[in-house]
PDB file of N, CA, C and O in Angstrom:
ATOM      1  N   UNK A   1      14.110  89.415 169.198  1.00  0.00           N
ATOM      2  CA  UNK A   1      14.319  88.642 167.999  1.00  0.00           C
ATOM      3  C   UNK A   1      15.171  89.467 167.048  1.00  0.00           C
ATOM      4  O   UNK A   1      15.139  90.685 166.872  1.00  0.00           O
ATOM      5  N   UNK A   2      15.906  88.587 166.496  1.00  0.00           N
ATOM      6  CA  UNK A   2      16.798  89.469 165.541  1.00  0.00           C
ATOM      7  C   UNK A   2      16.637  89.351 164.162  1.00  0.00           C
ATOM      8  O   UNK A   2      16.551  88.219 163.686  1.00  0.00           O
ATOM      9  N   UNK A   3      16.562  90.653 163.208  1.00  0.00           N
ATOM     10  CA  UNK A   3      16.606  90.044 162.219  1.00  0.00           C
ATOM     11  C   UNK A   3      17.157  90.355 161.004  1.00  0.00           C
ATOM     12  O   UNK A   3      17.429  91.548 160.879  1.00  0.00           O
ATOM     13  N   UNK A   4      17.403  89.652 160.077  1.00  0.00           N
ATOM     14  CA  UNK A   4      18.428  89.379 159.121  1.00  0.00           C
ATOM     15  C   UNK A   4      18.327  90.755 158.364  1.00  0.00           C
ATOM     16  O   UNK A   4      17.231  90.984 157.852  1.00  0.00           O
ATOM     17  N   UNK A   5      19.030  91.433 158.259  1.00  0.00           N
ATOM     18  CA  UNK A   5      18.220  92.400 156.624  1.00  0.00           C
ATOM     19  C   UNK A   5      18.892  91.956 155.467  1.00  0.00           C
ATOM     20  O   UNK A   5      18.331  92.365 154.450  1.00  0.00           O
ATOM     21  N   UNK A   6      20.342  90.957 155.159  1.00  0.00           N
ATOM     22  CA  UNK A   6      20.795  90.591 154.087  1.00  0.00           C
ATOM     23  C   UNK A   6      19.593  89.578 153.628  1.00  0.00           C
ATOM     24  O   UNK A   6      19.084  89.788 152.527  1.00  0.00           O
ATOM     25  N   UNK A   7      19.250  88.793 154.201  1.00  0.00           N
ATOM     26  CA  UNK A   7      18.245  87.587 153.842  1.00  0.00           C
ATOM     27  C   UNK A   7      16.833  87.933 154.117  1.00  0.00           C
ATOM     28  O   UNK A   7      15.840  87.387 153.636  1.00  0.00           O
ATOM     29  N   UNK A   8      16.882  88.954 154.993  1.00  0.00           N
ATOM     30  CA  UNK A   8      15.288  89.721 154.776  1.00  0.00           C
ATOM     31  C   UNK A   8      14.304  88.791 155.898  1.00  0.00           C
ATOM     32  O   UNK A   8      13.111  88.837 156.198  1.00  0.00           O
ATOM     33  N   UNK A   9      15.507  87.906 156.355  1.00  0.00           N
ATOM     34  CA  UNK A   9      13.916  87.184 157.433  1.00  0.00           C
ATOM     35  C   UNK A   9      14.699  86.730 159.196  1.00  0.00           C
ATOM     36  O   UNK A   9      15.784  87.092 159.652  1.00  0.00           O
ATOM     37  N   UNK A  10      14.091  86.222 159.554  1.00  0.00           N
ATOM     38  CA  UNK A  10      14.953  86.283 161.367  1.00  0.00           C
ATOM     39  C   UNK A  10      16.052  85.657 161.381  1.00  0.00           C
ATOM     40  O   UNK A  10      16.193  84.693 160.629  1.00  0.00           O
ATOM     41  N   UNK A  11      16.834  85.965 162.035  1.00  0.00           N
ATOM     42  CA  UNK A  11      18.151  85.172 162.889  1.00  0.00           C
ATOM     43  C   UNK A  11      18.041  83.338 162.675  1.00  0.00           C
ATOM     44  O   UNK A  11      16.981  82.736 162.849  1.00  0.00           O
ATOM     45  N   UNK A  12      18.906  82.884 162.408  1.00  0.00           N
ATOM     46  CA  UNK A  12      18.605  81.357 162.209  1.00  0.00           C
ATOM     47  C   UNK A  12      19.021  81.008 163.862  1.00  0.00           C
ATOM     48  O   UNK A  12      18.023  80.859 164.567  1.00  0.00           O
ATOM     49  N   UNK A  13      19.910  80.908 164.341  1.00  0.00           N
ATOM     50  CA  UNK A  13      19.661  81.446 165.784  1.00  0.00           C
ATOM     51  C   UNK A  13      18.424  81.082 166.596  1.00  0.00           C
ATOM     52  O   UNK A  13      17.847  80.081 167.021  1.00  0.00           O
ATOM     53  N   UNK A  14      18.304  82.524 166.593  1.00  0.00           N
ATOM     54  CA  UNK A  14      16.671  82.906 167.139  1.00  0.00           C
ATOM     55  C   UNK A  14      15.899  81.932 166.442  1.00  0.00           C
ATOM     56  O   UNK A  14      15.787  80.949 167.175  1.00  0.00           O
ATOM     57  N   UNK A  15      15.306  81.763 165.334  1.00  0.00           N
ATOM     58  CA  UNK A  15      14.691  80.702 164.504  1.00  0.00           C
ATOM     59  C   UNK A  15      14.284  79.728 165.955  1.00  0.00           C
ATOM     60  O   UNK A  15      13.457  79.876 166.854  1.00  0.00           O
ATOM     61  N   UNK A  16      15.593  78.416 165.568  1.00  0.00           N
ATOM     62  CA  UNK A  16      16.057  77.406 166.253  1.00  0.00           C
ATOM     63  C   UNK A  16      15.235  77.383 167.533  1.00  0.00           C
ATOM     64  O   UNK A  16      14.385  76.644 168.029  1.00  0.00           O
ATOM     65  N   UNK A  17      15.804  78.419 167.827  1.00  0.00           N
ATOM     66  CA  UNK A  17      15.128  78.213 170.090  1.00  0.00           C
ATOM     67  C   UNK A  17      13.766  78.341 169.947  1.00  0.00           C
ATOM     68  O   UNK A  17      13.015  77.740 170.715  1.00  0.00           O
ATOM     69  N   UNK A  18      13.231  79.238 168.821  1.00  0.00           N
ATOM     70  CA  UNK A  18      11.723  79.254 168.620  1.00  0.00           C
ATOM     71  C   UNK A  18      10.946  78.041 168.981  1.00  0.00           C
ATOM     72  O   UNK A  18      10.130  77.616 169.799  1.00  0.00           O
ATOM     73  N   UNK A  19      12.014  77.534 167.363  1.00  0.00           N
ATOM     74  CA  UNK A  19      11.450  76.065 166.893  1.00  0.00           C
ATOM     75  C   UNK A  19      11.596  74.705 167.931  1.00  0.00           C
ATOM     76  O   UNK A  19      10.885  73.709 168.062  1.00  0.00           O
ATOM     77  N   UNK A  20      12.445  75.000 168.383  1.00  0.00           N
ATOM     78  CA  UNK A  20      13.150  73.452 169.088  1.00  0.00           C
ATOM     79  C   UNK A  20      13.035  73.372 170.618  1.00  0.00           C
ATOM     80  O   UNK A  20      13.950  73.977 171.177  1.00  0.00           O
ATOM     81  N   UNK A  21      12.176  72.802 171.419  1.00  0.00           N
ATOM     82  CA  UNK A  21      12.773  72.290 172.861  1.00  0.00           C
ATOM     83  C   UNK A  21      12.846  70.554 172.852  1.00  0.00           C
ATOM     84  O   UNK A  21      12.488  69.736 172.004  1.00  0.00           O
ATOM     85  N   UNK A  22      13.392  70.425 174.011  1.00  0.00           N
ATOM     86  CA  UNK A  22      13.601  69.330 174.771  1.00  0.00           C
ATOM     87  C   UNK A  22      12.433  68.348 174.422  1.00  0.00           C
ATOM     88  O   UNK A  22      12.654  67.355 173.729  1.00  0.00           O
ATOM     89  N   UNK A  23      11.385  68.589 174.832  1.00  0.00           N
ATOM     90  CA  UNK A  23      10.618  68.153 174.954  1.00  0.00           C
ATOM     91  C   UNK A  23       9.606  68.049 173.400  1.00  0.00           C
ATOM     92  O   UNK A  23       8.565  67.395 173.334  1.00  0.00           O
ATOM     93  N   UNK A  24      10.097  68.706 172.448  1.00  0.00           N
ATOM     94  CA  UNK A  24       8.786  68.803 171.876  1.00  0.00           C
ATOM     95  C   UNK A  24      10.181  67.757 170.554  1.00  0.00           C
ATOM     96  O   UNK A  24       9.606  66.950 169.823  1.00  0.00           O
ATOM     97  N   UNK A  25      11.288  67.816 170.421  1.00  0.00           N
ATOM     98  CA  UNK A  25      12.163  67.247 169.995  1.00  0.00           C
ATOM     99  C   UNK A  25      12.297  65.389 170.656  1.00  0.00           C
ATOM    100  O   UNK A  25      12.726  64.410 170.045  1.00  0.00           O
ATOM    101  N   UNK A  26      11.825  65.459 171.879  1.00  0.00           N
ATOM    102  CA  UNK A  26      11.977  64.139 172.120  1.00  0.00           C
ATOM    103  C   UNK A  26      10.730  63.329 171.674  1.00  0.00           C
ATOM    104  O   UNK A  26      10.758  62.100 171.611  1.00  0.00           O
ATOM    105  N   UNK A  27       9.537  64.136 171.341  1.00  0.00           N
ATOM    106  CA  UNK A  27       7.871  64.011 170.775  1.00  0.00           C
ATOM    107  C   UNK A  27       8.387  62.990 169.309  1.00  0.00           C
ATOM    108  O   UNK A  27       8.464  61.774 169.134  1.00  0.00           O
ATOM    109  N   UNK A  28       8.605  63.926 168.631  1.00  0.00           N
ATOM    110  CA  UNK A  28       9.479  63.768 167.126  1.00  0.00           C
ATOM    111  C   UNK A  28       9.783  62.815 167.293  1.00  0.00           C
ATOM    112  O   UNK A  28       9.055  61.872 166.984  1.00  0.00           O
ATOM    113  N   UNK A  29      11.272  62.596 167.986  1.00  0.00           N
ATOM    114  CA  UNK A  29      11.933  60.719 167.781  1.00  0.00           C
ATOM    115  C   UNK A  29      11.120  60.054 168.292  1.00  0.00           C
ATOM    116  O   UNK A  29      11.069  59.009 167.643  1.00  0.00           O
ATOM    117  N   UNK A  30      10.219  60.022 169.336  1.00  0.00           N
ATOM    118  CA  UNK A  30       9.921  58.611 169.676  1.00  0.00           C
ATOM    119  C   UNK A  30       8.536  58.279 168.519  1.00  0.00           C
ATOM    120  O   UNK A  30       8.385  57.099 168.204  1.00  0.00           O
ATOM    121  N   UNK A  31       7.379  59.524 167.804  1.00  0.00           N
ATOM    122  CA  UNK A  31       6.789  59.303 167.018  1.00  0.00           C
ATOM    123  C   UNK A  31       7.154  58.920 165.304  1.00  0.00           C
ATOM    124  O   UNK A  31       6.495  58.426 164.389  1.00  0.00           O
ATOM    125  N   UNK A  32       8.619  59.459 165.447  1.00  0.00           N
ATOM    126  CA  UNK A  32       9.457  58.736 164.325  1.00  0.00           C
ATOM    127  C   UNK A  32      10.006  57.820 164.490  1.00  0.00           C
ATOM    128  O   UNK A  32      10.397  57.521 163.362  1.00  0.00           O
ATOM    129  N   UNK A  33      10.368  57.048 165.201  1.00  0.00           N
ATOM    130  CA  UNK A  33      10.741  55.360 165.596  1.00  0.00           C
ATOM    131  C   UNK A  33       9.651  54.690 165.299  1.00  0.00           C
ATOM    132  O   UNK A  33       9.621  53.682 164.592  1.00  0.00           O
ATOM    133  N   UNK A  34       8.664  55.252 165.857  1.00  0.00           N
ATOM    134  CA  UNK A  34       7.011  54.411 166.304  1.00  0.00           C
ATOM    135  C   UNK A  34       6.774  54.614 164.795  1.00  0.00           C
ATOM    136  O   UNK A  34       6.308  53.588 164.301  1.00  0.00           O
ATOM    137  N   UNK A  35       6.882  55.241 164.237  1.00  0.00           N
ATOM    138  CA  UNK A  35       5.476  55.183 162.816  1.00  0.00           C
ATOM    139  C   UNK A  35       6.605  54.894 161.583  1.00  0.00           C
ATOM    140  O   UNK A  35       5.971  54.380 160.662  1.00  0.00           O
ATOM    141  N   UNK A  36       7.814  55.005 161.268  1.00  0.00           N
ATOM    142  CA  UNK A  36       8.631  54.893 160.267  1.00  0.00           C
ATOM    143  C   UNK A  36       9.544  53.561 160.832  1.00  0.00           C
ATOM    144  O   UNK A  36       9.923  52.858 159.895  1.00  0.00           O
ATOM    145  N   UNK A  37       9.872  53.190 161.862  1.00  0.00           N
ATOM    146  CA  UNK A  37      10.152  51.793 162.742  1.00  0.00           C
ATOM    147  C   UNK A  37      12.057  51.865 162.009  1.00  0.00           C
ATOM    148  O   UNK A  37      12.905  51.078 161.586  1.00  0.00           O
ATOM    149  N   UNK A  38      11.937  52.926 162.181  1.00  0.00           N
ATOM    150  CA  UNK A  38      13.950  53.746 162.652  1.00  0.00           C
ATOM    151  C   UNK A  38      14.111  53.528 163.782  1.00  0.00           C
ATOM    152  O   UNK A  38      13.255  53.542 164.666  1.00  0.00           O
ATOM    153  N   UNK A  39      15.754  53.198 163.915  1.00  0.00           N
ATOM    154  CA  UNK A  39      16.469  53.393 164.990  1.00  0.00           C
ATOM    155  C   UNK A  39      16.193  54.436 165.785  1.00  0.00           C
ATOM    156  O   UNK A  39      15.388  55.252 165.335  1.00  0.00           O
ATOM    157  N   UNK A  40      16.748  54.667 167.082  1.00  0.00           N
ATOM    158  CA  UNK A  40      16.761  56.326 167.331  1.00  0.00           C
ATOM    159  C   UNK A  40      17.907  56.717 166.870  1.00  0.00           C
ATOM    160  O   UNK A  40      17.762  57.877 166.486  1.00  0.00           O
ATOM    161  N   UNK A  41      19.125  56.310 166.681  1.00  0.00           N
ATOM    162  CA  UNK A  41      20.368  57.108 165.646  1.00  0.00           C
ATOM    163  C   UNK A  41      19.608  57.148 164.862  1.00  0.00           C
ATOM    164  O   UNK A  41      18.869  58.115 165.043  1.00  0.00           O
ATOM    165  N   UNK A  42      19.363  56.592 164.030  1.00  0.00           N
ATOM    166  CA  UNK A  42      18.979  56.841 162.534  1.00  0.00           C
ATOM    167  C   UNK A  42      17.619  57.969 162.628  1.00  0.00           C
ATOM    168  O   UNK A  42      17.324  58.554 161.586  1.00  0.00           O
ATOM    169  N   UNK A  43      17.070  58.161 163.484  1.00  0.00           N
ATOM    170  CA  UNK A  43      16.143  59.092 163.617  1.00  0.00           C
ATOM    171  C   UNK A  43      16.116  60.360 163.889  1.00  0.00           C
ATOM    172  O   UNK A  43      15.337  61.241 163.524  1.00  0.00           O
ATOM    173  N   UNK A  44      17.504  60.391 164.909  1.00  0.00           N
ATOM    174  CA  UNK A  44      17.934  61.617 165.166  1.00  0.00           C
ATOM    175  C   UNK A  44      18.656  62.488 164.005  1.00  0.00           C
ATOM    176  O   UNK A  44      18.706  63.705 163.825  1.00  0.00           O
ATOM    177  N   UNK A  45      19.353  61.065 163.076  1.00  0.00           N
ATOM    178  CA  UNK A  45      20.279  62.071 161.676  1.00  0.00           C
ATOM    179  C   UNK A  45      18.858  62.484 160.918  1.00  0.00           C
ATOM    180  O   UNK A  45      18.845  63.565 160.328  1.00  0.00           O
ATOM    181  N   UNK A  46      17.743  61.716 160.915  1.00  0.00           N
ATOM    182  CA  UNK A  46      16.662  62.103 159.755  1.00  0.00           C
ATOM    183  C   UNK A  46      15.808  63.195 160.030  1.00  0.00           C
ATOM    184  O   UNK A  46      15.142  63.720 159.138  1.00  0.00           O
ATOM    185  N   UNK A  47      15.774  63.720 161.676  1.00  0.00           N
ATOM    186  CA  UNK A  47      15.391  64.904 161.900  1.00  0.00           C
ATOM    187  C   UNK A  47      16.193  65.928 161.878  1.00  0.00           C
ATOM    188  O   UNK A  47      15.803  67.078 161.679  1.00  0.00           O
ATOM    189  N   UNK A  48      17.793  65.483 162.151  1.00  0.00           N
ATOM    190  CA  UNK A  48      18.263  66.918 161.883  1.00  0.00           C
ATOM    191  C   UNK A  48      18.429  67.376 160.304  1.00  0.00           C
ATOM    192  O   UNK A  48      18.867  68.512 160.121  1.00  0.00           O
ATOM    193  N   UNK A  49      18.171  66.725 159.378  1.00  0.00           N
ATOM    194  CA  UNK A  49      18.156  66.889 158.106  1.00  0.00           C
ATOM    195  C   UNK A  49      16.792  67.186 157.674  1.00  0.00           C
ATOM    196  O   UNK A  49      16.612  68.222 157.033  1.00  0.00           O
ATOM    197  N   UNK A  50      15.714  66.344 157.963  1.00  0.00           N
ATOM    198  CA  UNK A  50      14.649  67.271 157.807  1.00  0.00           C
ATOM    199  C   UNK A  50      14.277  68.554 158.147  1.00  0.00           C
ATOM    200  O   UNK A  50      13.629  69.298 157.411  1.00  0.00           O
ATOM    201  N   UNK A  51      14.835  68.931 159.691  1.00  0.00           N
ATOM    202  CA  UNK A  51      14.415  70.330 160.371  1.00  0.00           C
ATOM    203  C   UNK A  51      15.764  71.333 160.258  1.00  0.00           C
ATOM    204  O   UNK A  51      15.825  72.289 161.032  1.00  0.00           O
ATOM    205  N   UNK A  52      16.943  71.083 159.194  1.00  0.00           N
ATOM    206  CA  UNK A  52      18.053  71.938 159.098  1.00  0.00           C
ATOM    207  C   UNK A  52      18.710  72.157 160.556  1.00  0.00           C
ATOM    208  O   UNK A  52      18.712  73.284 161.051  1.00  0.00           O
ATOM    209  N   UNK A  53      19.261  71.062 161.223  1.00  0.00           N
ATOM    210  CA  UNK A  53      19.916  71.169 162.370  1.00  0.00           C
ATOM    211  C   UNK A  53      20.921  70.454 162.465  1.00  0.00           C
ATOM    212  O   UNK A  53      20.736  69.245 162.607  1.00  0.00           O
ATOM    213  N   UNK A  54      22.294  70.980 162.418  1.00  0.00           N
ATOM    214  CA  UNK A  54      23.304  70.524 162.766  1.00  0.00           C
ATOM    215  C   UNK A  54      23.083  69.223 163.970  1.00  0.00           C
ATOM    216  O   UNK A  54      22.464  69.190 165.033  1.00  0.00           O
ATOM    217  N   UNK A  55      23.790  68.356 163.336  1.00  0.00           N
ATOM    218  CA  UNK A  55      23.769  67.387 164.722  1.00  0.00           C
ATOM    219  C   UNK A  55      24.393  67.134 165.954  1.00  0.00           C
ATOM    220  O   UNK A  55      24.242  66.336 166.879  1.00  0.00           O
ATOM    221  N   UNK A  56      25.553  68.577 165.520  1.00  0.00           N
ATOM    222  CA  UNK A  56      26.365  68.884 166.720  1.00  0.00           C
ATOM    223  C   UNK A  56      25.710  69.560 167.756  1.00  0.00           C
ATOM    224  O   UNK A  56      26.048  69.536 168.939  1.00  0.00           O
ATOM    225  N   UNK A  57      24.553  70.294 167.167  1.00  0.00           N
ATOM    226  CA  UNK A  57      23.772  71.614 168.253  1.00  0.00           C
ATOM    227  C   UNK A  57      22.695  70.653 168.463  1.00  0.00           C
ATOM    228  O   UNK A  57      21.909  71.152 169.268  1.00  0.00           O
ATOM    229  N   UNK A  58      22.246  69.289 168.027  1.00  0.00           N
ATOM    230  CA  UNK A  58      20.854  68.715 168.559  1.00  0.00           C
ATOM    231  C   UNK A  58      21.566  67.741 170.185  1.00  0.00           C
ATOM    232  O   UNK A  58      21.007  66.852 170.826  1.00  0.00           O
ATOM    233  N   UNK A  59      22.145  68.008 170.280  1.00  0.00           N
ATOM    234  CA  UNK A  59      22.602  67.596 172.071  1.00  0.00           C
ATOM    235  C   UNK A  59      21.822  67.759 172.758  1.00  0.00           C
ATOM    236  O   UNK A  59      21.177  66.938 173.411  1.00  0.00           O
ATOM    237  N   UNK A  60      21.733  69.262 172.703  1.00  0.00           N
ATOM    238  CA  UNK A  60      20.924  70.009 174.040  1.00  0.00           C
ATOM    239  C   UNK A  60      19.684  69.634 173.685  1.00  0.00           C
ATOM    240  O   UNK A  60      19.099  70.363 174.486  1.00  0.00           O
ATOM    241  N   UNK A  61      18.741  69.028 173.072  1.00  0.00           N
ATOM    242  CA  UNK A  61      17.295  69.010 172.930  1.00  0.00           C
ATOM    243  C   UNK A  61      17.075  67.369 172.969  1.00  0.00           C
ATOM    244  O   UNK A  61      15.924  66.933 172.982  1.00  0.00           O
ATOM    245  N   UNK A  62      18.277  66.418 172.987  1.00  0.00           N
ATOM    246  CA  UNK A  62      18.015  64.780 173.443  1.00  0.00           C
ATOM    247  C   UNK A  62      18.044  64.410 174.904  1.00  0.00           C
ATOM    248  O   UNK A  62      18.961  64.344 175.723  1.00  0.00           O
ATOM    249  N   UNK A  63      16.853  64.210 174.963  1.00  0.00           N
ATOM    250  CA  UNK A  63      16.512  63.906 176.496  1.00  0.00           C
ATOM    251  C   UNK A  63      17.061  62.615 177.125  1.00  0.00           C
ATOM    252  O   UNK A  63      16.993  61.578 176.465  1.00  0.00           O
ATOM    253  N   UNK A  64      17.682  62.607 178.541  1.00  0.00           N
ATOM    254  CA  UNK A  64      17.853  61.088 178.870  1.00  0.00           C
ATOM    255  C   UNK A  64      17.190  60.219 178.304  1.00  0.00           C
ATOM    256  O   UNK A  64      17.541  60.053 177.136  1.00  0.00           O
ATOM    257  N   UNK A  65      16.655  59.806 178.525  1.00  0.00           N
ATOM    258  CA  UNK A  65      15.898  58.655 178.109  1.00  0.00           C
ATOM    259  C   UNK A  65      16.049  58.187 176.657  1.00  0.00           C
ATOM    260  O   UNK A  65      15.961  56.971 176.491  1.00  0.00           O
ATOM    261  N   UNK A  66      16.240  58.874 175.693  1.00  0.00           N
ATOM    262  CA  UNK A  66      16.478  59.230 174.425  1.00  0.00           C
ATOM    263  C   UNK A  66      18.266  58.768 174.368  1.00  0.00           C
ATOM    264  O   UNK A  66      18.813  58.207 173.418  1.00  0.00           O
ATOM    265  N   UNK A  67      18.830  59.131 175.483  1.00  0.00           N
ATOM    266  CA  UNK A  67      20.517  59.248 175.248  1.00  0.00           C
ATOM    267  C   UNK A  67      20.782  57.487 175.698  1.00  0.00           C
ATOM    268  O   UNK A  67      21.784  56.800 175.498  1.00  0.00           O
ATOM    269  N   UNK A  68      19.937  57.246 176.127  1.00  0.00           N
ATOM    270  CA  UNK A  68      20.248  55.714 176.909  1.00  0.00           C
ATOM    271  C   UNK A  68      19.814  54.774 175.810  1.00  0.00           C
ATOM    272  O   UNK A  68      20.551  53.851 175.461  1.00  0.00           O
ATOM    273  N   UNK A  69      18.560  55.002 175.220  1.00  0.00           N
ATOM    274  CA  UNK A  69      18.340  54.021 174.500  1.00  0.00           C
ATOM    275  C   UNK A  69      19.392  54.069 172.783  1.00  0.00           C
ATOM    276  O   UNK A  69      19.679  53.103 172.076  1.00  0.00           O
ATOM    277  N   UNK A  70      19.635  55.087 172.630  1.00  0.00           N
ATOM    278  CA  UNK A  70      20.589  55.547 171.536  1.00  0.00           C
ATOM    279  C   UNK A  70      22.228  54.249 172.165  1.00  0.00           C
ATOM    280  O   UNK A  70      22.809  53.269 171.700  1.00  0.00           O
ATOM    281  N   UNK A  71      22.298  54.973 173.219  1.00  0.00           N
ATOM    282  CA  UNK A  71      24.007  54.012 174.104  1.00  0.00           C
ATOM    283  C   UNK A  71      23.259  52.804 173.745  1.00  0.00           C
ATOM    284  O   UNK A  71      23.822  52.312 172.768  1.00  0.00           O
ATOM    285  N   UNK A  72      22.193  52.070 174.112  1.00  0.00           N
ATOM    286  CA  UNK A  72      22.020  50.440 174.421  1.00  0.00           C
ATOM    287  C   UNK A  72      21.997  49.884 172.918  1.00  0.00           C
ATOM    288  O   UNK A  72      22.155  48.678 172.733  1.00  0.00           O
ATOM    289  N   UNK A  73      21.744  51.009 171.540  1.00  0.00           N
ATOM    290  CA  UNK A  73      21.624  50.607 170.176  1.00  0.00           C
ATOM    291  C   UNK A  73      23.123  50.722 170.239  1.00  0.00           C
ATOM    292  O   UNK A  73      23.785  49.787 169.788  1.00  0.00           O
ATOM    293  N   UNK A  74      23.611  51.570 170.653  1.00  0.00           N
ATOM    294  CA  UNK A  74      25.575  51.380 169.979  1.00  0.00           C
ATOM    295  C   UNK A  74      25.987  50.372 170.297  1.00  0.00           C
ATOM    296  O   UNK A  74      26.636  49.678 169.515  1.00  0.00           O
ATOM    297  N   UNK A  75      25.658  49.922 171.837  1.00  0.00           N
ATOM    298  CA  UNK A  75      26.269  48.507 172.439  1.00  0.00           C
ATOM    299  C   UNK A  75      25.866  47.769 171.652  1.00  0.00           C
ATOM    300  O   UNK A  75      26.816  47.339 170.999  1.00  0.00           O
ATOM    301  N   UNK A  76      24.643  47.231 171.230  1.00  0.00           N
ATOM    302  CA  UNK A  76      24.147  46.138 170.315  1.00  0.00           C
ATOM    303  C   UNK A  76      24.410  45.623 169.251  1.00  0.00           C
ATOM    304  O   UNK A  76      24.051  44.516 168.850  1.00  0.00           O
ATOM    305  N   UNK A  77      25.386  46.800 168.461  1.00  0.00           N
ATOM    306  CA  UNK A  77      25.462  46.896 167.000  1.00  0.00           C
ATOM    307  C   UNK A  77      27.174  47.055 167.541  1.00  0.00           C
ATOM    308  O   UNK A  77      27.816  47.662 166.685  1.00  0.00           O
ATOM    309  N   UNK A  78      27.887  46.712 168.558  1.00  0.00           N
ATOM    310  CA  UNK A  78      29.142  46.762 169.247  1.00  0.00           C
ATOM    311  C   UNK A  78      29.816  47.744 168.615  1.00  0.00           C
ATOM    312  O   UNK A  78      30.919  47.473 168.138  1.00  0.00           O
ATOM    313  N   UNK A  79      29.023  49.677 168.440  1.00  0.00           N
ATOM    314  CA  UNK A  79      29.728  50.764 168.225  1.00  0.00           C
ATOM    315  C   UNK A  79      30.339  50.933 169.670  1.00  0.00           C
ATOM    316  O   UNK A  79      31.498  51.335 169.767  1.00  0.00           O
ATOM    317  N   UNK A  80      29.514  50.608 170.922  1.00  0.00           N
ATOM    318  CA  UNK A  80      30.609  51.104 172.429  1.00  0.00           C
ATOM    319  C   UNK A  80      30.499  49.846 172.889  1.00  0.00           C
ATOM    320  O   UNK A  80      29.577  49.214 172.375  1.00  0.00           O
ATOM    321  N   UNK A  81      31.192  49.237 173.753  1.00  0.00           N
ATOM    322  CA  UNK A  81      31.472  48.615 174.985  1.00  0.00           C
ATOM    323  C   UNK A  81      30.661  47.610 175.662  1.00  0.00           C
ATOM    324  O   UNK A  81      30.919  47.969 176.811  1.00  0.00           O
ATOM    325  N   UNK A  82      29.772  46.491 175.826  1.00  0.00           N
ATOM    326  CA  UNK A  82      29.063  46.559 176.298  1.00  0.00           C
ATOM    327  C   UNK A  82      29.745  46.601 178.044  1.00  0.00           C
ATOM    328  O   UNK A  82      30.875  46.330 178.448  1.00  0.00           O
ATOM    329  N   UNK A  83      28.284  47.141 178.916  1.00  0.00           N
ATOM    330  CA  UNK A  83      29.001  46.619 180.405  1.00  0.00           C
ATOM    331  C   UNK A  83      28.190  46.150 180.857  1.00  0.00           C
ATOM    332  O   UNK A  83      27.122  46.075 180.250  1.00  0.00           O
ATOM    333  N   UNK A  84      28.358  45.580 182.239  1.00  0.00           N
ATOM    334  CA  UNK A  84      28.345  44.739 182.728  1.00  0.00           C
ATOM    335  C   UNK A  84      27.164  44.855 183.926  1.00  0.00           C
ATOM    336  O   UNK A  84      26.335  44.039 184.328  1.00  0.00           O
ATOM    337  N   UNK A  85      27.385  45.872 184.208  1.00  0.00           N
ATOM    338  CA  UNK A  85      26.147  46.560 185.000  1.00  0.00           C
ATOM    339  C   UNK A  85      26.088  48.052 185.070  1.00  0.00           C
ATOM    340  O   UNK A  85      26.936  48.725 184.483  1.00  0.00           O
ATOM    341  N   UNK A  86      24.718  48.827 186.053  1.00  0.00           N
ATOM    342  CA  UNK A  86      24.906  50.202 185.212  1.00  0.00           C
ATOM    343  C   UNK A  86      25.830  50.544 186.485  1.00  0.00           C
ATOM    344  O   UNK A  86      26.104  49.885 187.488  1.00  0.00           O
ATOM    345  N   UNK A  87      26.191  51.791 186.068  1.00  0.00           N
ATOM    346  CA  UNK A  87      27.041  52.565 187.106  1.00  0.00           C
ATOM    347  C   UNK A  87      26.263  53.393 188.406  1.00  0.00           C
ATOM    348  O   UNK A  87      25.089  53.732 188.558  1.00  0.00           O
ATOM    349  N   UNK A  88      27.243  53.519 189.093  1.00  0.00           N
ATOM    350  CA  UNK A  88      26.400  53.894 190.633  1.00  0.00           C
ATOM    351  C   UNK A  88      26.075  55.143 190.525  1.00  0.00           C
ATOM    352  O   UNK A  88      27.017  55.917 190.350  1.00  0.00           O
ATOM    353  N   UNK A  89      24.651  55.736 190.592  1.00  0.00           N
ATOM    354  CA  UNK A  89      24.824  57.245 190.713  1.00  0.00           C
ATOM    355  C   UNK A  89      24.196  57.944 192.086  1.00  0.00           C
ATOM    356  O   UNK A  89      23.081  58.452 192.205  1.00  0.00           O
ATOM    357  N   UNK A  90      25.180  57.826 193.028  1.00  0.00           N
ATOM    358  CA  UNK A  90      25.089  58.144 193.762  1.00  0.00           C
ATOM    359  C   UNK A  90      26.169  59.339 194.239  1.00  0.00           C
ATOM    360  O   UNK A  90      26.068  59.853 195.353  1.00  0.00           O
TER     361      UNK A  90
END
């Protein structure tokens, strides 16, 4: 762990990975959709502003499932594309 001596307290960095996984971040949105009845966009900007996280670095901690239903709100609200069927992943 690293730590700051200008600011006197840890690495914001280090902080972050402490604070944040995958899993305990995907907890958050779906209990903030469920109890405040937000979007998941709109949930994801209200956690990275509550928990001081860039929304460029909250990528890595949105789980599939989380990334799909976010795409099916853009289609709906016609921010992307809709299609037509899903794609092959094979």
């Amino acid at each position: 762990m690293k730590v700051d001596f200008q600011m006197g307290g840890v690495d914001s960095s280090q902080q972050e990975s402490n604070f944040m996984n995958k899993k305990k971040f995907t907890k958050m949105v779906e209990d903030c959709v469920r109890t405040k009845s937000m979007t998941y966009m709109d949930t994801v900007v209200y956690l990275c502003e509550q928990n001081n996280l860039e929304i460029e670095d909250v990528k890595k901690y949105i789980a599939i499932s989380i990334k799909e239903k976010i795409e099916f709100e853009a289609m709906k609200l016609n921010f992307l594309q809709k299609s037509e069927s899903l794609p092959n992943t094979k």
